[in-house]
C-alpha positions as CSV (number, residue, x, y, z in Angstrom):
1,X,13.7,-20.3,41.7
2,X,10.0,-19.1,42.3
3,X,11.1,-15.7,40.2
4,X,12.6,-17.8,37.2
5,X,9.6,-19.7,36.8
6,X,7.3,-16.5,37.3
7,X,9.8,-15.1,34.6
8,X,9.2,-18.3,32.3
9,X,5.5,-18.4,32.9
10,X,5.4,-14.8,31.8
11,X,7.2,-15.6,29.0
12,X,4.8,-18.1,27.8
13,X,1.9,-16.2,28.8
14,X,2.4,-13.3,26.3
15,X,4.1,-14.9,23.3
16,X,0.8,-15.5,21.5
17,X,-0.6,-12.0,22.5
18,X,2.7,-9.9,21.4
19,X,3.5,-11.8,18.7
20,X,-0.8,-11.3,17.6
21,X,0.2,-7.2,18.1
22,X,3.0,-7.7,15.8
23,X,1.1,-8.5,13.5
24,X,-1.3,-5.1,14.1
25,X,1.7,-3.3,14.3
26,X,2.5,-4.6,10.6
27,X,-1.3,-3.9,9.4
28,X,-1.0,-0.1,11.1
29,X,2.5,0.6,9.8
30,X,1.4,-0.6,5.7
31,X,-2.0,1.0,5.5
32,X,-0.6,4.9,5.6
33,X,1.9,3.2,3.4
34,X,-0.1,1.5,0.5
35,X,-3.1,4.1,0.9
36,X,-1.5,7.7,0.7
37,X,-4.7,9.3,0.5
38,X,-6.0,7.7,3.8
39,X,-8.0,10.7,6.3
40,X,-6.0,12.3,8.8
41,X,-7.7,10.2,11.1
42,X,-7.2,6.9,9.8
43,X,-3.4,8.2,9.5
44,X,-3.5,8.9,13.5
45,X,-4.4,5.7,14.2
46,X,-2.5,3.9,12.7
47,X,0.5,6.1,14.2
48,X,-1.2,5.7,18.0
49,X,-1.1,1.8,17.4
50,X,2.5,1.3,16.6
51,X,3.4,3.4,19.6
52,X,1.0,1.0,21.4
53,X,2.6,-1.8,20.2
54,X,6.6,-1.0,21.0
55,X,4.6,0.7,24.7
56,X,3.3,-3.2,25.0
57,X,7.4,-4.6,24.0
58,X,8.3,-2.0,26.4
59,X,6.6,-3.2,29.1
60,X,7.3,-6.8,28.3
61,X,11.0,-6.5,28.6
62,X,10.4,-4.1,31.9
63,X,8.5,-7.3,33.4
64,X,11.0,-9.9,32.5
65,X,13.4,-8.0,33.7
66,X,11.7,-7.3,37.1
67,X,11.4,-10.7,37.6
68,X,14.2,-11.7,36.5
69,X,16.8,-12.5,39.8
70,X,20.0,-11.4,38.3
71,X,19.0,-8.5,36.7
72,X,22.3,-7.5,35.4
73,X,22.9,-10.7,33.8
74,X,19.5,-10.6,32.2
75,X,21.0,-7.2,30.8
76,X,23.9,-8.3,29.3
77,X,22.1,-11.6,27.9
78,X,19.4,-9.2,26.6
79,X,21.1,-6.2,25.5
80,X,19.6,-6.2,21.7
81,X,16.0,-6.3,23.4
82,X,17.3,-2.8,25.3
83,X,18.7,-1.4,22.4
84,X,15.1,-1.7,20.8
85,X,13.6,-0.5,23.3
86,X,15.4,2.2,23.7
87,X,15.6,3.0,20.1
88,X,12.5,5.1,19.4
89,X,13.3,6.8,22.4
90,X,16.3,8.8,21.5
91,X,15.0,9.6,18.1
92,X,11.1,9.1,17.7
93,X,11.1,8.3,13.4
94,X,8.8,5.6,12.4
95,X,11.4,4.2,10.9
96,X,13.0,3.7,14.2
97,X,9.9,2.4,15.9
98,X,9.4,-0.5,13.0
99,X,13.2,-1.3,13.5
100,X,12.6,-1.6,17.2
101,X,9.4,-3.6,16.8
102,X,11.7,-6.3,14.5
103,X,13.7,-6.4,16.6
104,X,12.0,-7.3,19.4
105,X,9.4,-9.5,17.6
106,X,12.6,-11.9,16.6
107,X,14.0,-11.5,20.0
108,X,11.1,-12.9,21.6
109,X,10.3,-15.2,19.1
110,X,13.4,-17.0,19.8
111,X,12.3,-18.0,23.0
112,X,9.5,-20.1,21.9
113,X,10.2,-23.9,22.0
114,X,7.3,-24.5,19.3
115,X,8.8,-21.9,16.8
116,X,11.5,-24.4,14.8
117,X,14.1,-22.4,13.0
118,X,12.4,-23.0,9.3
119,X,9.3,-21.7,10.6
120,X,11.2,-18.9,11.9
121,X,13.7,-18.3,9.2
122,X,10.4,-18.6,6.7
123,X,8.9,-15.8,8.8
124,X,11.9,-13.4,8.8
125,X,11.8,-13.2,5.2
126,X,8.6,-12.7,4.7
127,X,8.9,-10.0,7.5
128,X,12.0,-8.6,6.1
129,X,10.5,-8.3,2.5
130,X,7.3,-6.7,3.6
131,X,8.7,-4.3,6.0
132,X,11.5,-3.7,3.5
133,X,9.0,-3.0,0.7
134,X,6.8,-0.3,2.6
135,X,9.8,1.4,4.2
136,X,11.4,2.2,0.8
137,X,8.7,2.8,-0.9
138,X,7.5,5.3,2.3
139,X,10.8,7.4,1.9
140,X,11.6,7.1,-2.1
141,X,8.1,7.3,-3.4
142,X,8.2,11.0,-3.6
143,X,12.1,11.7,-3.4
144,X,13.6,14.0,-6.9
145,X,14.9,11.5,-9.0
146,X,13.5,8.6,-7.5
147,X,12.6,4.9,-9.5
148,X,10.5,3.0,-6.6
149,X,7.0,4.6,-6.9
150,X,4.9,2.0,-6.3
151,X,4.6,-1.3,-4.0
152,X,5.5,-3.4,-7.0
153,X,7.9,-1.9,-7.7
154,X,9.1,-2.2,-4.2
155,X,8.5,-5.8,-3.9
156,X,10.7,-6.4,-6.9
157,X,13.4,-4.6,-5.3
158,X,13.2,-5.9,-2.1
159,X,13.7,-9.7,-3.7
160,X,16.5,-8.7,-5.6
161,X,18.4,-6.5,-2.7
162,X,17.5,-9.7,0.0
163,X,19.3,-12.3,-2.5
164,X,21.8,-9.8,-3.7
165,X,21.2,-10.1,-7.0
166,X,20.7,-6.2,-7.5
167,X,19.5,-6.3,-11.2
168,X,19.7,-2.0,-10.6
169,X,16.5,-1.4,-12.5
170,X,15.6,-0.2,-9.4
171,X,17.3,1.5,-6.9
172,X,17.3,3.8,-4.1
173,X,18.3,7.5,-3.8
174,X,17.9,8.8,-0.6
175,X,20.0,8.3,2.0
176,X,17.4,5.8,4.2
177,X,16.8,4.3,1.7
178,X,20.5,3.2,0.8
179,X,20.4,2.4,4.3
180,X,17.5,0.5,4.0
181,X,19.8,-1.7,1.2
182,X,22.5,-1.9,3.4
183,X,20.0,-4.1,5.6
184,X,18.6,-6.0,3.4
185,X,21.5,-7.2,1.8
186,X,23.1,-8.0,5.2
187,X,20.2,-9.6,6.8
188,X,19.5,-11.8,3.2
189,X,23.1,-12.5,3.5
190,X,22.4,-13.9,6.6
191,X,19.5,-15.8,6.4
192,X,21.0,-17.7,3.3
193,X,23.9,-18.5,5.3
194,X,21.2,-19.7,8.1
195,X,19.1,-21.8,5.4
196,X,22.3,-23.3,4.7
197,X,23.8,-24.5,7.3
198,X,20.5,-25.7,8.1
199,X,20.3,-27.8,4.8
200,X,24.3,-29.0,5.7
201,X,23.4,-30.2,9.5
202,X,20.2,-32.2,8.1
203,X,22.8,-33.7,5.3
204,X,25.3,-34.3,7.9
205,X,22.7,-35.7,10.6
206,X,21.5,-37.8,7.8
207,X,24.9,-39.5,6.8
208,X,25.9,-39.7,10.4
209,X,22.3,-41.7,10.7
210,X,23.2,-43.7,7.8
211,X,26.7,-44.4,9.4
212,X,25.1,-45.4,12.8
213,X,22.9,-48.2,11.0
214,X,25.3,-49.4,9.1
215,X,27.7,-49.7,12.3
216,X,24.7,-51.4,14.0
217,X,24.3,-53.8,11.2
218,X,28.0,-54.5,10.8
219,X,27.9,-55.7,14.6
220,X,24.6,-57.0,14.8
221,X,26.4,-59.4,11.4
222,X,29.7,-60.2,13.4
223,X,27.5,-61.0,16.5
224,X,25.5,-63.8,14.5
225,X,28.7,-65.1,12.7
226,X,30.3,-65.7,16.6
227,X,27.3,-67.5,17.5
228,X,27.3,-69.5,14.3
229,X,30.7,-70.3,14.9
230,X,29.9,-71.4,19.1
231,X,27.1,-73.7,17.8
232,X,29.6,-75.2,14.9
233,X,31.7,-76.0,17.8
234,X,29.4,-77.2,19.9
235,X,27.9,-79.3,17.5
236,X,31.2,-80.8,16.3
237,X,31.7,-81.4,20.1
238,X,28.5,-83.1,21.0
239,X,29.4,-85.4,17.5
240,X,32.4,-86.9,18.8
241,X,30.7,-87.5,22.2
242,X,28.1,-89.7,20.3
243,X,30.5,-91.7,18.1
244,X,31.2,-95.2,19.9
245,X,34.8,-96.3,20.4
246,X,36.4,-99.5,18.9
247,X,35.9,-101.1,22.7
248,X,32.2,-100.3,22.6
249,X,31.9,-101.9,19.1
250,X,33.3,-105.1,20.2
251,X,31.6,-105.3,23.1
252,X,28.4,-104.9,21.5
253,X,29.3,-108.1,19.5
């Protein structure tokens, strides 16, 4: 018991402060990205602080699973958060590392109480789109034959690819970058089906709402019409009580 709650405080502790380097992670990944012509040094940096970052998810899943008391079980439940983890590892590509980074920011996520799922389906497409955006444009910017030069450009086709629309003005070429579609489309796919079923159980908690007042109503009626009923009764009996008899009138004579 004393590790789950060291595992939950933990948990609580550093969901503000990864979730605060996700957010550098995303800066450090988009500058290289939107500024080509950034200094070799500049370019470094921003390449040191995304290892950081996954180093600091690292370490966060190495702690909740050291303090976790069945660590195989917190395996199985948290295989994804392993996959990303190890991810970068077998194949260090940036493209890799900001996969693994998603993944894990989501993952973690999750686990916040505070985070309600429009908040965080909100937050996934915003993530989605922007890390969408800079990864295509980072590998079809300067690929032969290529149509996605600039961030607009990506942008544009990053809405379109998310909501499968695919209007295929623009389009990738390479082969990351078709795999790049391949996710978006999925995870848009996704998400809509999310936002909708999120729109259904509001429309069905609503009705069922509207049923439970009505129900309550519809008693709260038959209750009253019973106790109109009793006191009709009672009345009618307390009536005939009062009414003299045809002895007690001639006797009053």
């Amino acid at each position: 018991m004393k590790e789950r709650t060291a595992q939950g405080r933990w948990e609580r502790s550093t969901q503000r402060p990864l979730l605060a380097l996700a957010v550098l992670f995303a800066i450090a990944y988009a500058v290289p990205i939107v500024e080509p012509s950034a200094s070799r040094s500049v370019t470094r940096a921003c390449e040191v602080t995304e290892w950081v970052v996954w180093g600091a998810f690292a370490l966060d899943y190495v702690v909740r699973l050291t303090l976790s008391r069945e660590r195989w079980a917190f395996v199985r439940r948290h295989w994804l958060d392993l996959i990303a983890v190890l991810l970068p590892l077998i194949q260090p590509l940036r493209l890799l590392r900001v996969v693994s980074t998603l993944l894990l920011v989501g993952q973690r996520a999750r686990m916040a109480s505070q985070i309600r799922l429009t908040t965080y389906v909100a937050g996934a497409v915003v993530g989605l789109l922007m890390f969408g955006s800079l990864a295509v444009l980072s590998v079809e910017r300067d690929a032969p034959g290529g149509n996605i030069r600039t961030l607009g450009d990506a942008v544009w086709w990053s809405f379109t690819t998310m909501t499968t629309v695919g209007y295929g003005d623009h389009a990738p070429t390479t082969g990351a970058g078709r795999v790049l579609a391949v996710g978006l489309m999925l995870s848009g796919i996704a998400l809509l089906g999310v936002v909708t079923a999120n729109i259904a159980a509001w429309f069905i908690a609503r009705f069922e709402r509207d049923d439970e007042e009505e129900r309550r109503q519809t008693e709260a009626i038959t209750l009253l019409t019973e106790e109109v009923r009793a006191l009709r009764a009672e009345v009618a009996v307390l009536s005939r009580a009062r009414v003299p008899g045809p002895s007690e009138e001639s006797g009053a004579f």
